[in-house]
PDB file of N, CA, C and O in Angstrom, chain B, residues numbered from 101:
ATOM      1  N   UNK B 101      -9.163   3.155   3.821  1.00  0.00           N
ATOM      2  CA  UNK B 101      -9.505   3.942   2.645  1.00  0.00           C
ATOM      3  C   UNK B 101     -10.686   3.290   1.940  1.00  0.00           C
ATOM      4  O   UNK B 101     -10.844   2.083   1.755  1.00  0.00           O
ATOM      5  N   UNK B 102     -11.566   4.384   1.542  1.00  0.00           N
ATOM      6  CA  UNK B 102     -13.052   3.372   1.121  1.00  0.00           C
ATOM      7  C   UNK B 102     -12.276   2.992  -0.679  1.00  0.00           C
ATOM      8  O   UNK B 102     -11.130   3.175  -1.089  1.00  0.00           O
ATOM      9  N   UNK B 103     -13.178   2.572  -1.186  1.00  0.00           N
ATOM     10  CA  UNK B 103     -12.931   1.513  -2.303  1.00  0.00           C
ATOM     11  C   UNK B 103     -13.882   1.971  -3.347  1.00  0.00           C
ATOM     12  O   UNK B 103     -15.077   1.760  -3.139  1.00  0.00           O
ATOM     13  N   UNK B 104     -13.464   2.662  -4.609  1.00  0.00           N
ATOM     14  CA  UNK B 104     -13.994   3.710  -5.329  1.00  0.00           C
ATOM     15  C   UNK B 104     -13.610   2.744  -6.598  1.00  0.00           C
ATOM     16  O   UNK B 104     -12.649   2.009  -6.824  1.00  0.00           O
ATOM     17  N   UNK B 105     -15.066   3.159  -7.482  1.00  0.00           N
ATOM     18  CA  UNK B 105     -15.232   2.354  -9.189  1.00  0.00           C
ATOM     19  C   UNK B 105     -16.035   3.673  -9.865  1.00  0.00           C
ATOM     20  O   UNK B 105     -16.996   4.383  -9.572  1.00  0.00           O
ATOM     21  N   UNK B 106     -14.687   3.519 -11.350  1.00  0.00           N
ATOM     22  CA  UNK B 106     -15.070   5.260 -11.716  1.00  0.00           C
ATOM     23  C   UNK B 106     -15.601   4.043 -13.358  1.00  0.00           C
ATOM     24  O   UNK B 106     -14.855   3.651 -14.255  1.00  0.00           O
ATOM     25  N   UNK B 107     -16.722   3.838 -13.219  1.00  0.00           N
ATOM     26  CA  UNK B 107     -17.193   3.866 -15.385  1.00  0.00           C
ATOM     27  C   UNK B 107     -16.735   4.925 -15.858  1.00  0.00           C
ATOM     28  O   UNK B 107     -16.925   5.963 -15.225  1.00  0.00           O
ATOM     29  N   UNK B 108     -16.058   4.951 -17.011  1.00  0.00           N
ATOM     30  CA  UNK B 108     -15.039   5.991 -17.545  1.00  0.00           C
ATOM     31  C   UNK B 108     -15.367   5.892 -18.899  1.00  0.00           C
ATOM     32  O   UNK B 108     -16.234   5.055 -19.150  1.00  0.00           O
ATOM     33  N   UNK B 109     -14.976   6.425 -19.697  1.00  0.00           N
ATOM     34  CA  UNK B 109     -14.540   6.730 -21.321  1.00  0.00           C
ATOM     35  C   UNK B 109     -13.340   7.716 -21.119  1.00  0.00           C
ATOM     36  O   UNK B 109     -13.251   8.816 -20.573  1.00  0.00           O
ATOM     37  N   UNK B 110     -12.438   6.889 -21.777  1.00  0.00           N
ATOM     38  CA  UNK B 110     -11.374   7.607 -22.983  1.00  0.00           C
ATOM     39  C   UNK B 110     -11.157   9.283 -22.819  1.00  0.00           C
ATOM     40  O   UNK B 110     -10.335  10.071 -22.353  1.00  0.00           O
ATOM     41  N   UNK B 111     -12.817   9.285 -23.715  1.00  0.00           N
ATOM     42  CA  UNK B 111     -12.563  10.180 -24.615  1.00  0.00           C
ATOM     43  C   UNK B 111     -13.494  11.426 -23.710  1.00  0.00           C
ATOM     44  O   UNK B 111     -13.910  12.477 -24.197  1.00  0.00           O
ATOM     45  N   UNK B 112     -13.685  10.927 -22.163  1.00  0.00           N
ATOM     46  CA  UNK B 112     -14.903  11.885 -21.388  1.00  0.00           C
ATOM     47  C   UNK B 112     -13.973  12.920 -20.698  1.00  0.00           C
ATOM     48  O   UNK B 112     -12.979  12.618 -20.038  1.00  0.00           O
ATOM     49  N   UNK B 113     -14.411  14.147 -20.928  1.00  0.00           N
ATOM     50  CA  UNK B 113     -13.536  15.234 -20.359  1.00  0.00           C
ATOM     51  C   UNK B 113     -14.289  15.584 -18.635  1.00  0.00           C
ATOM     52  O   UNK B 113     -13.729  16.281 -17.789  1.00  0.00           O
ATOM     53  N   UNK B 114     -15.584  14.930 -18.459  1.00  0.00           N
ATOM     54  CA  UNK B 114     -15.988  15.043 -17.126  1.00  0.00           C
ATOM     55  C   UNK B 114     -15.019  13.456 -16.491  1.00  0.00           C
ATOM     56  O   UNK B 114     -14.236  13.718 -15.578  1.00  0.00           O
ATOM     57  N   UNK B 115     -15.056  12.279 -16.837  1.00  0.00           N
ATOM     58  CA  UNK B 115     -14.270  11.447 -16.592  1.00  0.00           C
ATOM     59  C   UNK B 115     -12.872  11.503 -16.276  1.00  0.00           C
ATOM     60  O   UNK B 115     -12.253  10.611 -15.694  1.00  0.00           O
ATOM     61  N   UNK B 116     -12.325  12.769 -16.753  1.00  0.00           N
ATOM     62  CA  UNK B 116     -11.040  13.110 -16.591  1.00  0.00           C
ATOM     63  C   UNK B 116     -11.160  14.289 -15.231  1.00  0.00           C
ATOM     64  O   UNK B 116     -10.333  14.128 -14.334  1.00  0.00           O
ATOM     65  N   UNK B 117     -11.813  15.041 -15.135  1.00  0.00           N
ATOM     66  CA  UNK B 117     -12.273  15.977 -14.002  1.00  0.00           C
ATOM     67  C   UNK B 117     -12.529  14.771 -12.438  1.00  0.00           C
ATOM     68  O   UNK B 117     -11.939  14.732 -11.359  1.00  0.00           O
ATOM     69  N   UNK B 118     -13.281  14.217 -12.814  1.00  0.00           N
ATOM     70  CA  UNK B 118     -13.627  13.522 -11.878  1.00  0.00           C
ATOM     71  C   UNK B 118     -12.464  12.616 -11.511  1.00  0.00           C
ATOM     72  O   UNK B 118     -12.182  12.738 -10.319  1.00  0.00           O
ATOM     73  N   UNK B 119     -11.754  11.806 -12.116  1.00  0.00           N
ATOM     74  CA  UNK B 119     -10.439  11.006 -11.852  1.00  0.00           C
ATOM     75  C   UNK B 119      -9.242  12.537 -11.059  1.00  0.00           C
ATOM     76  O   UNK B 119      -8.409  12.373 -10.168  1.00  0.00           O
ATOM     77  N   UNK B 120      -9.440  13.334 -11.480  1.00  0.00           N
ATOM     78  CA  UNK B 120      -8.368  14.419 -11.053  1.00  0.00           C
ATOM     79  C   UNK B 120      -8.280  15.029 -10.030  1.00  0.00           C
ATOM     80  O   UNK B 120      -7.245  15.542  -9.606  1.00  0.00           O
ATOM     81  N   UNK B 121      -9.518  15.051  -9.427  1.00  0.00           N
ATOM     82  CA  UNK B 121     -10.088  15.241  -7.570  1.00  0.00           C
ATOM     83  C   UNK B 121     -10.030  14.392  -7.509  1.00  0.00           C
ATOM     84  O   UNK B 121      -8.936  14.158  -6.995  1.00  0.00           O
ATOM     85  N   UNK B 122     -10.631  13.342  -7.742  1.00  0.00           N
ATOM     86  CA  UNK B 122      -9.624  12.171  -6.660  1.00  0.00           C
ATOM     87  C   UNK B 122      -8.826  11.988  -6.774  1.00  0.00           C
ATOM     88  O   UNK B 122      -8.456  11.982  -5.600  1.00  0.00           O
ATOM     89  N   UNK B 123      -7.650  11.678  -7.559  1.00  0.00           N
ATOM     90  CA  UNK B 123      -6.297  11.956  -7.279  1.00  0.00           C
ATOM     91  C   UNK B 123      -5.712  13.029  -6.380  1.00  0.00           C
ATOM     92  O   UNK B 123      -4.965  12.836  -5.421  1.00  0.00           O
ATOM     93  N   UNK B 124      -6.089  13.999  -6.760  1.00  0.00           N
ATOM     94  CA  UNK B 124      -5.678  15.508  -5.700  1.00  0.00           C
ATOM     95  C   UNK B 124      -5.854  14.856  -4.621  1.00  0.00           C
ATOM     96  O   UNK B 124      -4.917  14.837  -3.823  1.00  0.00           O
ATOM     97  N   UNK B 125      -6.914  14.248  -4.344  1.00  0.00           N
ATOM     98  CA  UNK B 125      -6.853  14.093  -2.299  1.00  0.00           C
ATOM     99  C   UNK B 125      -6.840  12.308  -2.366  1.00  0.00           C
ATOM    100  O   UNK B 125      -7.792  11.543  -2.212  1.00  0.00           O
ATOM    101  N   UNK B 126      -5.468  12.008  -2.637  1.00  0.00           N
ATOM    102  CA  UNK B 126      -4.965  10.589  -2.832  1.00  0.00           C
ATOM    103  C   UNK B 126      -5.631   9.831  -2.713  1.00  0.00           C
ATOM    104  O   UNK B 126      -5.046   8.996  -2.023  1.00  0.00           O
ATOM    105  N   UNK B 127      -6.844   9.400  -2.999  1.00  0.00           N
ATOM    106  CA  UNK B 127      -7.723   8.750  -2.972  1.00  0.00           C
ATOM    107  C   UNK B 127      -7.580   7.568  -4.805  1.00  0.00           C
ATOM    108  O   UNK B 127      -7.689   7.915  -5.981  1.00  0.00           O
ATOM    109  N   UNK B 128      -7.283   6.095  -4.114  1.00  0.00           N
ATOM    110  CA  UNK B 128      -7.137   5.249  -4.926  1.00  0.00           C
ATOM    111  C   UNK B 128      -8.610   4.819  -5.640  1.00  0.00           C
ATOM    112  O   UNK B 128      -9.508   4.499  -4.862  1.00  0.00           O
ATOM    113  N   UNK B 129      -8.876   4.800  -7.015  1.00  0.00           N
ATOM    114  CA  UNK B 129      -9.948   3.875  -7.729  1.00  0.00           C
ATOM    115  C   UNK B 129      -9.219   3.257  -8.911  1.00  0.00           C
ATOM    116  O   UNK B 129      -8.059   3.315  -9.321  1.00  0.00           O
ATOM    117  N   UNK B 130     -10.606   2.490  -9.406  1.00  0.00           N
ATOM    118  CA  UNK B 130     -10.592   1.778  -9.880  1.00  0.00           C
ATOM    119  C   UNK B 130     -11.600   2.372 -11.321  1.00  0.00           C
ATOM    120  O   UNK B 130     -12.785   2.695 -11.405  1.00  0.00           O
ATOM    121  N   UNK B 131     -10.725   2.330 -12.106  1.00  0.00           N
ATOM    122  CA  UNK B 131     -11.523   2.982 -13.788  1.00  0.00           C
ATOM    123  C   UNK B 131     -12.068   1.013 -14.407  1.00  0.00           C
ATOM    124  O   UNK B 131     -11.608  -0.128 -14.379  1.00  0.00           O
ATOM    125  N   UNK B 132     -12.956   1.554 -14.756  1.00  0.00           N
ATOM    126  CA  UNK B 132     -13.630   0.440 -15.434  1.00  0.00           C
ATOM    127  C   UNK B 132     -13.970   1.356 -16.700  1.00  0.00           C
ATOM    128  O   UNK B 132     -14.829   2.238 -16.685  1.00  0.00           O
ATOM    129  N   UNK B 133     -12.952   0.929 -18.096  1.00  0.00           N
ATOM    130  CA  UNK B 133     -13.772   1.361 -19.524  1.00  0.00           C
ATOM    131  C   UNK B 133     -15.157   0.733 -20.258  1.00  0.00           C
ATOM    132  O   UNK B 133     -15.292  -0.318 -20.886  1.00  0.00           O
ATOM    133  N   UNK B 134     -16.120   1.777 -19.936  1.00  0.00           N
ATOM    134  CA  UNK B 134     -17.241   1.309 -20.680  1.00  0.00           C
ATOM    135  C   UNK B 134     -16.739   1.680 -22.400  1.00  0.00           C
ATOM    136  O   UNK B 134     -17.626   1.295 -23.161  1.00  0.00           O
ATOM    137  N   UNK B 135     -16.143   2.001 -22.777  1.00  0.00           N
ATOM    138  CA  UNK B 135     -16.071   2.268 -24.387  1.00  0.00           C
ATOM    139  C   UNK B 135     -15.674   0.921 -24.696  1.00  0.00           C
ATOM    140  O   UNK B 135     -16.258   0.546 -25.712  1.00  0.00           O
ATOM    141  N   UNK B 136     -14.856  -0.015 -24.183  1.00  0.00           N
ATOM    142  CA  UNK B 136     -13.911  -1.022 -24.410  1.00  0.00           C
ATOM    143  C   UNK B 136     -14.487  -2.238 -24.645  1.00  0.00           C
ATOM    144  O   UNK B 136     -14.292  -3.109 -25.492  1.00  0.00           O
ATOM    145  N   UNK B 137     -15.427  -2.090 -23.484  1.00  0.00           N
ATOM    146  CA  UNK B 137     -16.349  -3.015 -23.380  1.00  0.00           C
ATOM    147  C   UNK B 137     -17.604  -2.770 -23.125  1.00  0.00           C
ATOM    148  O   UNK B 137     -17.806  -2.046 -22.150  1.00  0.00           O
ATOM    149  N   UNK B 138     -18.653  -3.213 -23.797  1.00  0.00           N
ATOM    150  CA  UNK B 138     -19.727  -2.860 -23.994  1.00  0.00           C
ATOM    151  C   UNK B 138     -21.198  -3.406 -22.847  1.00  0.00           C
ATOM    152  O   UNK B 138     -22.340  -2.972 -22.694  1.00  0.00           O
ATOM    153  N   UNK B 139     -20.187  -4.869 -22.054  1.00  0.00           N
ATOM    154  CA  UNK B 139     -21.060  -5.620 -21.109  1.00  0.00           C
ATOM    155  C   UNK B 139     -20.823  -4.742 -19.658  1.00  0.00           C
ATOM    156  O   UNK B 139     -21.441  -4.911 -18.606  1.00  0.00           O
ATOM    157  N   UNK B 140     -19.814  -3.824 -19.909  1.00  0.00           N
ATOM    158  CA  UNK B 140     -19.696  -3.349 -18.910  1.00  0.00           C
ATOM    159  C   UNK B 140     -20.307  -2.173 -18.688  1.00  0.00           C
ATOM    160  O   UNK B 140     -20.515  -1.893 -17.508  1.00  0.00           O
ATOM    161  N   UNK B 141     -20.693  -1.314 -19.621  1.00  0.00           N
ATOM    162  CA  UNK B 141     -21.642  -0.379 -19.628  1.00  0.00           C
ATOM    163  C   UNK B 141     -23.281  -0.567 -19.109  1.00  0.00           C
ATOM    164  O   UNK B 141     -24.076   0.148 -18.500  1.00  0.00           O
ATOM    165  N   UNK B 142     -23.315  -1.976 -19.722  1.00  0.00           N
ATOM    166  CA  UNK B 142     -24.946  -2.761 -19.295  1.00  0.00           C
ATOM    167  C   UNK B 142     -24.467  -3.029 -17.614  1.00  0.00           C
ATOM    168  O   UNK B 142     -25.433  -2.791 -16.888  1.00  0.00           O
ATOM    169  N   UNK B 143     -23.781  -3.269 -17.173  1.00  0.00           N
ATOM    170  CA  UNK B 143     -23.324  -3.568 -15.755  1.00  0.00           C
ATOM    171  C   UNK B 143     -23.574  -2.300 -15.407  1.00  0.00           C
ATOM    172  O   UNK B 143     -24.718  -2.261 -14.955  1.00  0.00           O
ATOM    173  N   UNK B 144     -22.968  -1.030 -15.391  1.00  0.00           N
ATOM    174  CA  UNK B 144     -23.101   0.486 -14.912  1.00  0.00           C
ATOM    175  C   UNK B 144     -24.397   0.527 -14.807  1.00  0.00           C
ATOM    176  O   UNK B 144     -24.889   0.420 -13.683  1.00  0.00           O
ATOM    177  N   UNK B 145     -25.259   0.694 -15.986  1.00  0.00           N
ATOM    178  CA  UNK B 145     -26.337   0.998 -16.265  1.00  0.00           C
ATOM    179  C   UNK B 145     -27.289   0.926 -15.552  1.00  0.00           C
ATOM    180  O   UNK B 145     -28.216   1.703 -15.321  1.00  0.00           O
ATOM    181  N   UNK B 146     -26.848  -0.759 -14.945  1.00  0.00           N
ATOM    182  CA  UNK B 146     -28.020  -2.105 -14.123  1.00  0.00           C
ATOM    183  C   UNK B 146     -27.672  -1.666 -12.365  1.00  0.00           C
ATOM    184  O   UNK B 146     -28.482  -1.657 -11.438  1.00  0.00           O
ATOM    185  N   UNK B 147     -26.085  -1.304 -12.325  1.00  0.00           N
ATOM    186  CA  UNK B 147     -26.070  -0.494 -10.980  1.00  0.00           C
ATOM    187  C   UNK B 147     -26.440   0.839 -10.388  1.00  0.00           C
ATOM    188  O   UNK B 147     -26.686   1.103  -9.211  1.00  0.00           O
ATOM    189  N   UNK B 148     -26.426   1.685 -11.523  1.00  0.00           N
ATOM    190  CA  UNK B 148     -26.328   3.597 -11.127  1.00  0.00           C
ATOM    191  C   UNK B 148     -27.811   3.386 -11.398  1.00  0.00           C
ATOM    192  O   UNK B 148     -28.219   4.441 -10.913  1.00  0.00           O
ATOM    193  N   UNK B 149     -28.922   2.752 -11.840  1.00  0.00           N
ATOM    194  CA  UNK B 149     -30.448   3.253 -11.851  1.00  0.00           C
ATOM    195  C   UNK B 149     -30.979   3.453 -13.228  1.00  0.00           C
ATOM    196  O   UNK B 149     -32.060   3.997 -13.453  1.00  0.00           O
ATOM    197  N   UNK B 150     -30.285   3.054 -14.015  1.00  0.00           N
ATOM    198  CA  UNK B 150     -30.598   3.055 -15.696  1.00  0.00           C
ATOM    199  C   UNK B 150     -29.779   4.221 -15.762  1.00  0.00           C
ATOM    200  O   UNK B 150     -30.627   4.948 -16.280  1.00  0.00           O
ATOM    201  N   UNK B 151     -28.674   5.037 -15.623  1.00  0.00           N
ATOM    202  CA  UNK B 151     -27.654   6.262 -15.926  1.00  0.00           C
ATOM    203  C   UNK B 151     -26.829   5.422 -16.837  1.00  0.00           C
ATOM    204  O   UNK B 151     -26.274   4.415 -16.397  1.00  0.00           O
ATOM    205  N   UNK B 152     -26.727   5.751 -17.979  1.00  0.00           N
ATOM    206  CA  UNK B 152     -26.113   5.727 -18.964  1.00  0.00           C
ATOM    207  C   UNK B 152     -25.081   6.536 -19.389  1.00  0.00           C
ATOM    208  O   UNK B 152     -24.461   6.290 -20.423  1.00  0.00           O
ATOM    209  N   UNK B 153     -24.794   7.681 -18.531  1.00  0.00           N
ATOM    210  CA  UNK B 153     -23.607   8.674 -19.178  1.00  0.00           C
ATOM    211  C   UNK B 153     -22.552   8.029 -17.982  1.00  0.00           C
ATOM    212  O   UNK B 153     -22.663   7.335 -16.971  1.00  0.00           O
ATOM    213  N   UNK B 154     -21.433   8.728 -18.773  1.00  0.00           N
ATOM    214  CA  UNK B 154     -20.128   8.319 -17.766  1.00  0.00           C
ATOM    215  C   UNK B 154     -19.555   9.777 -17.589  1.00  0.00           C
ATOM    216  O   UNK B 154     -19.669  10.767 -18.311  1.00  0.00           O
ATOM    217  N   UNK B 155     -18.736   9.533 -16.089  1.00  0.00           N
ATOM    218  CA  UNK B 155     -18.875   9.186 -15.601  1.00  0.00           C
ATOM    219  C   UNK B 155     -19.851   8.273 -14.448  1.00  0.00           C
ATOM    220  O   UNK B 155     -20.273   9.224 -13.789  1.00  0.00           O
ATOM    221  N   UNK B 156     -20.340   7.288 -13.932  1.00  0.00           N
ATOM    222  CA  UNK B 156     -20.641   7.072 -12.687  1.00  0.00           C
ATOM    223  C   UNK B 156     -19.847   6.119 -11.867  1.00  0.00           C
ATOM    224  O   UNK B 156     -19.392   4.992 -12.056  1.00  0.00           O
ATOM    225  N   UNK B 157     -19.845   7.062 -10.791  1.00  0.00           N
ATOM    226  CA  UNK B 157     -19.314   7.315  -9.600  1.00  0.00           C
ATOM    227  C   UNK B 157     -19.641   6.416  -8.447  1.00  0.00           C
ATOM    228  O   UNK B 157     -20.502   6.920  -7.726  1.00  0.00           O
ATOM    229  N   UNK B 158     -19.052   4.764  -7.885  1.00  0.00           N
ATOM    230  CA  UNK B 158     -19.470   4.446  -6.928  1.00  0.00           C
ATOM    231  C   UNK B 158     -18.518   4.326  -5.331  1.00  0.00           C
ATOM    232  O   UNK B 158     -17.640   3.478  -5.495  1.00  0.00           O
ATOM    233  N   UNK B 159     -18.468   4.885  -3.992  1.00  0.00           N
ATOM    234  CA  UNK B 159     -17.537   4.772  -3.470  1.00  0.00           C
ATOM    235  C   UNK B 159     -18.375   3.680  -2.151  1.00  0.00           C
ATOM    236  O   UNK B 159     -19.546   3.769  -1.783  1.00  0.00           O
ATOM    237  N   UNK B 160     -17.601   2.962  -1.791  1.00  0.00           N
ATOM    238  CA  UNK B 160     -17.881   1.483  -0.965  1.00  0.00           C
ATOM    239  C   UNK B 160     -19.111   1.046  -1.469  1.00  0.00           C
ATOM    240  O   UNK B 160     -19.980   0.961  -0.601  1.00  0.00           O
ATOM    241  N   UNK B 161     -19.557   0.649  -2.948  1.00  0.00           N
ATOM    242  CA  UNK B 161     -20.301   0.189  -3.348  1.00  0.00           C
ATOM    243  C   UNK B 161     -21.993   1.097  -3.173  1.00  0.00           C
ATOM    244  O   UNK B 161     -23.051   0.500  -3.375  1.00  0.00           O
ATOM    245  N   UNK B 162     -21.943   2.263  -2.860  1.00  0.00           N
ATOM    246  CA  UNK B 162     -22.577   3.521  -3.193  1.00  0.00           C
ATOM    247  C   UNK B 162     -23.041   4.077  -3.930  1.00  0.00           C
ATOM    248  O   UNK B 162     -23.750   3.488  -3.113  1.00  0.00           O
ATOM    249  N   UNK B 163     -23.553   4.765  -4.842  1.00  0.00           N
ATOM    250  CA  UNK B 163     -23.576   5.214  -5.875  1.00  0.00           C
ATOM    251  C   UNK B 163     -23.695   6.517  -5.823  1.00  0.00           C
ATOM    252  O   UNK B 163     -24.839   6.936  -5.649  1.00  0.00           O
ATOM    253  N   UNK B 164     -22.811   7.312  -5.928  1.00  0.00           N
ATOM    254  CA  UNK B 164     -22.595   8.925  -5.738  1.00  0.00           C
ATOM    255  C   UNK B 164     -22.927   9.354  -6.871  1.00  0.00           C
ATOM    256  O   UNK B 164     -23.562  10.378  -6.620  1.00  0.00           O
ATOM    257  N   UNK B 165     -22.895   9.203  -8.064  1.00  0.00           N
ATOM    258  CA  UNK B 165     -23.241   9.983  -8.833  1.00  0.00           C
ATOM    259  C   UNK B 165     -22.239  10.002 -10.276  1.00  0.00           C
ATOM    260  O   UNK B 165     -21.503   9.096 -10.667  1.00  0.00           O
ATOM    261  N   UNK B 166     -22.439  11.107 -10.795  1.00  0.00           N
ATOM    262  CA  UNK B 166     -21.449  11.252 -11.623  1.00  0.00           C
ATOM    263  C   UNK B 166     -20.504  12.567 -11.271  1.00  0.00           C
ATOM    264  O   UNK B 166     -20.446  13.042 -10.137  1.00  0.00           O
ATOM    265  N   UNK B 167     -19.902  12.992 -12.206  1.00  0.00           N
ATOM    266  CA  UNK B 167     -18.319  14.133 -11.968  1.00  0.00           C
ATOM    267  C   UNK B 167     -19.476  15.109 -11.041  1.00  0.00           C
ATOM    268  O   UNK B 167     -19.248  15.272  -9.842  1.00  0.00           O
ATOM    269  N   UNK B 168     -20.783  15.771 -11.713  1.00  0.00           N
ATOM    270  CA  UNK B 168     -20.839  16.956 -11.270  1.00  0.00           C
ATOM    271  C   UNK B 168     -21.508  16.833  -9.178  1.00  0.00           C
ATOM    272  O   UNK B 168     -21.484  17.580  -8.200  1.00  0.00           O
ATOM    273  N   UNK B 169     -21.949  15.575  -9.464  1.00  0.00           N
ATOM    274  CA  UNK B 169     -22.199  15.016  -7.833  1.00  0.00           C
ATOM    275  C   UNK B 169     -21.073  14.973  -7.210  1.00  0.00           C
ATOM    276  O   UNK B 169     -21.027  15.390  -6.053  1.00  0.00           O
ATOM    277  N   UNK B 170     -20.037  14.511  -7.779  1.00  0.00           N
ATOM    278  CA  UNK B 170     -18.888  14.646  -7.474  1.00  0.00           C
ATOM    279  C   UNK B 170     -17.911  15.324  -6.408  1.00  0.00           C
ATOM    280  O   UNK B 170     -17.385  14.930  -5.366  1.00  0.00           O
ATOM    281  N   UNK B 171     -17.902  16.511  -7.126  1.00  0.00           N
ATOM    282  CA  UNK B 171     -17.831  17.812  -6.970  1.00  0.00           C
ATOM    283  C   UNK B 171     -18.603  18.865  -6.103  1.00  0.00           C
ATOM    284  O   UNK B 171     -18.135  19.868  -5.564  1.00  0.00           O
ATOM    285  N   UNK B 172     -20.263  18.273  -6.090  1.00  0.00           N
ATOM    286  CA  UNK B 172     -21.050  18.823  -4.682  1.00  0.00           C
ATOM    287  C   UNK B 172     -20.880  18.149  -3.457  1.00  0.00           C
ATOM    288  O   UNK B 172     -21.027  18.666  -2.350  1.00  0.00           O
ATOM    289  N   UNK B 173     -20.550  16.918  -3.699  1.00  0.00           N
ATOM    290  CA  UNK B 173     -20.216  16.000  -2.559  1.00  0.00           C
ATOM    291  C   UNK B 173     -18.687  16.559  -2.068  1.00  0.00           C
ATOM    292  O   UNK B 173     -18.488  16.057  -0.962  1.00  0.00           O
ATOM    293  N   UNK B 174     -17.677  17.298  -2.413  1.00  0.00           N
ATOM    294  CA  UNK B 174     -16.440  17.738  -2.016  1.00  0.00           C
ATOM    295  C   UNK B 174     -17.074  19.454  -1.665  1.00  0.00           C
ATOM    296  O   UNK B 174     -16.610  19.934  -0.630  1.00  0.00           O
ATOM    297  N   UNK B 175     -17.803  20.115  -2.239  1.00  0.00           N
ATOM    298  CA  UNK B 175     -17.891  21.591  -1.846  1.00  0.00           C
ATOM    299  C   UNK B 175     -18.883  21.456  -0.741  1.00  0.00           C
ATOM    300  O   UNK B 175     -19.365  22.549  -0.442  1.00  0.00           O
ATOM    301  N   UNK B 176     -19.279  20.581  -0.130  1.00  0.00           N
ATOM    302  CA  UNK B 176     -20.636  20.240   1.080  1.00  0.00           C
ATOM    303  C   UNK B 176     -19.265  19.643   2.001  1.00  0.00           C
ATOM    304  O   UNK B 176     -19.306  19.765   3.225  1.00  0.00           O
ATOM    305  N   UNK B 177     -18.467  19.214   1.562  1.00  0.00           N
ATOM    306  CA  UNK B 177     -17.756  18.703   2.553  1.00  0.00           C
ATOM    307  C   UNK B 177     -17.592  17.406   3.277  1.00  0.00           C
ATOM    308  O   UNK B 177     -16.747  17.219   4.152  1.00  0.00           O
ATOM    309  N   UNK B 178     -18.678  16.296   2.748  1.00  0.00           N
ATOM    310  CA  UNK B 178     -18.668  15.306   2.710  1.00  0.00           C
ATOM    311  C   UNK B 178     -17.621  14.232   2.131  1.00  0.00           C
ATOM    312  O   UNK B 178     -17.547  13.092   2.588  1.00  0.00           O
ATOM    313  N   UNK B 179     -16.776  14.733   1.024  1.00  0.00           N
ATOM    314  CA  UNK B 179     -16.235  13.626   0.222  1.00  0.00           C
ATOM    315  C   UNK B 179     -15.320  13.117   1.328  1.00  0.00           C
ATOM    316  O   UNK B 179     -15.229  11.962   1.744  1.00  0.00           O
ATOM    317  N   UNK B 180     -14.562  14.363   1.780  1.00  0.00           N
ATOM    318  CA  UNK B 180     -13.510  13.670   2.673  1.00  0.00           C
ATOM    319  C   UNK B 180     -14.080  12.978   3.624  1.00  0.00           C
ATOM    320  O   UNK B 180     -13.099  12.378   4.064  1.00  0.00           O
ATOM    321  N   UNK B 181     -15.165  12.559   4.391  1.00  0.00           N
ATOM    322  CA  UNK B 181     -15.353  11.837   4.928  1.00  0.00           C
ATOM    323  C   UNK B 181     -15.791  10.202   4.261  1.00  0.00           C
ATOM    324  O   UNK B 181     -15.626   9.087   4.756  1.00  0.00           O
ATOM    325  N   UNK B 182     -16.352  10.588   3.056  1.00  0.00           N
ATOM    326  CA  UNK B 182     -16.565   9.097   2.101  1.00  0.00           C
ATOM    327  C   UNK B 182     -15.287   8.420   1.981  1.00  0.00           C
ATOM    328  O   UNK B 182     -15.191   7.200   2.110  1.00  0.00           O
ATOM    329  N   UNK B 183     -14.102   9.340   1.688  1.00  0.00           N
ATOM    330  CA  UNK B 183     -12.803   8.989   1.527  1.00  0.00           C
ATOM    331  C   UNK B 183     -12.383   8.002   2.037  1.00  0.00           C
ATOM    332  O   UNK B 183     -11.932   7.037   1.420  1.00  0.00           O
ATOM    333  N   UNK B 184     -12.511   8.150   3.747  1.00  0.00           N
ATOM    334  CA  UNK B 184     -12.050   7.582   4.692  1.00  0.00           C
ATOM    335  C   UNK B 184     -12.537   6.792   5.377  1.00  0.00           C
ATOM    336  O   UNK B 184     -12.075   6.255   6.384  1.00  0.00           O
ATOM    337  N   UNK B 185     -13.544   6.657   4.863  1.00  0.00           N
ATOM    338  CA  UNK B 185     -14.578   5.568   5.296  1.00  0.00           C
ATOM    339  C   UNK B 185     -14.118   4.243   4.628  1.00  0.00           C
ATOM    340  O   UNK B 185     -13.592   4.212   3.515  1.00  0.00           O
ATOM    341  N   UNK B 186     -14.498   2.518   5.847  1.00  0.00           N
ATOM    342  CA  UNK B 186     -13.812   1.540   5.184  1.00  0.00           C
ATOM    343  C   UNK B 186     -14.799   0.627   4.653  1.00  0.00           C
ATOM    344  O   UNK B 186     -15.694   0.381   5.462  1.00  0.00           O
ATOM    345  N   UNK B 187     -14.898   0.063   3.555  1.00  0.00           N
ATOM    346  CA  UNK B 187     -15.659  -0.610   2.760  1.00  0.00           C
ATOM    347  C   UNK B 187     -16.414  -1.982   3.658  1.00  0.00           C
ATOM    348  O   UNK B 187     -15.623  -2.707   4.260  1.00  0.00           O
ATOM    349  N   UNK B 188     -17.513  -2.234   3.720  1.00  0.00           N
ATOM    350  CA  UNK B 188     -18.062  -3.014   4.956  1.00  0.00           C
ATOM    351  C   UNK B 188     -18.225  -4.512   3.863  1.00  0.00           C
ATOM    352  O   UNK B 188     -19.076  -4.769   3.011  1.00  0.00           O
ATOM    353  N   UNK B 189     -17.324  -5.097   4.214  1.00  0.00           N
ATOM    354  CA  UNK B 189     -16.916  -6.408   3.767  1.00  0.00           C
ATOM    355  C   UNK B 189     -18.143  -7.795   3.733  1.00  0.00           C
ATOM    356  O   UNK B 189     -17.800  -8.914   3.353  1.00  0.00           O
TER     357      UNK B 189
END
């Protein structure tokens, strides 16, 4: 199973969309709160390309995007294969 890191807020209703397809197709991550902590947002920031909104979306250390990439990456038909793909150590 690949190895998924969701930057999140609380209070993000795309953050909640995006955590909810992946759950639907049992797919385990890992929420990191940028509201909580603020060094961790500068961490997102310094990985996704200067993207500052949350969600972003990384699966085996990737950077997919945020919810609405998300979501094109599952209607193209790709996600399930990111899914299952194993994180190259």
């Amino acid at each position: 199973m690949a190895d998924i890191e969701i930057y999140s807020s609380p209070i993000c209703g795309f953050c909640y969309r995006a955590k909810s397809l992946l759950t639907q197709k049992g797919a385990p991550f890992t929420e990191i709160d940028v509201l909580m902590d603020s060094g961790r947002k500068t961490e997102m920031m310094n990985r996704a390309g200067g993207r500052h909104t949350v969600p972003q979306i990384f699966i085996n250390d990737m950077h997919v995007g945020g919810c609405d990439e998300l979501y094109a990456l599952d209607r193209a038909g790709d996600l399930d294969r990111l899914l299952t793909e194993t994180p190259l150590s």
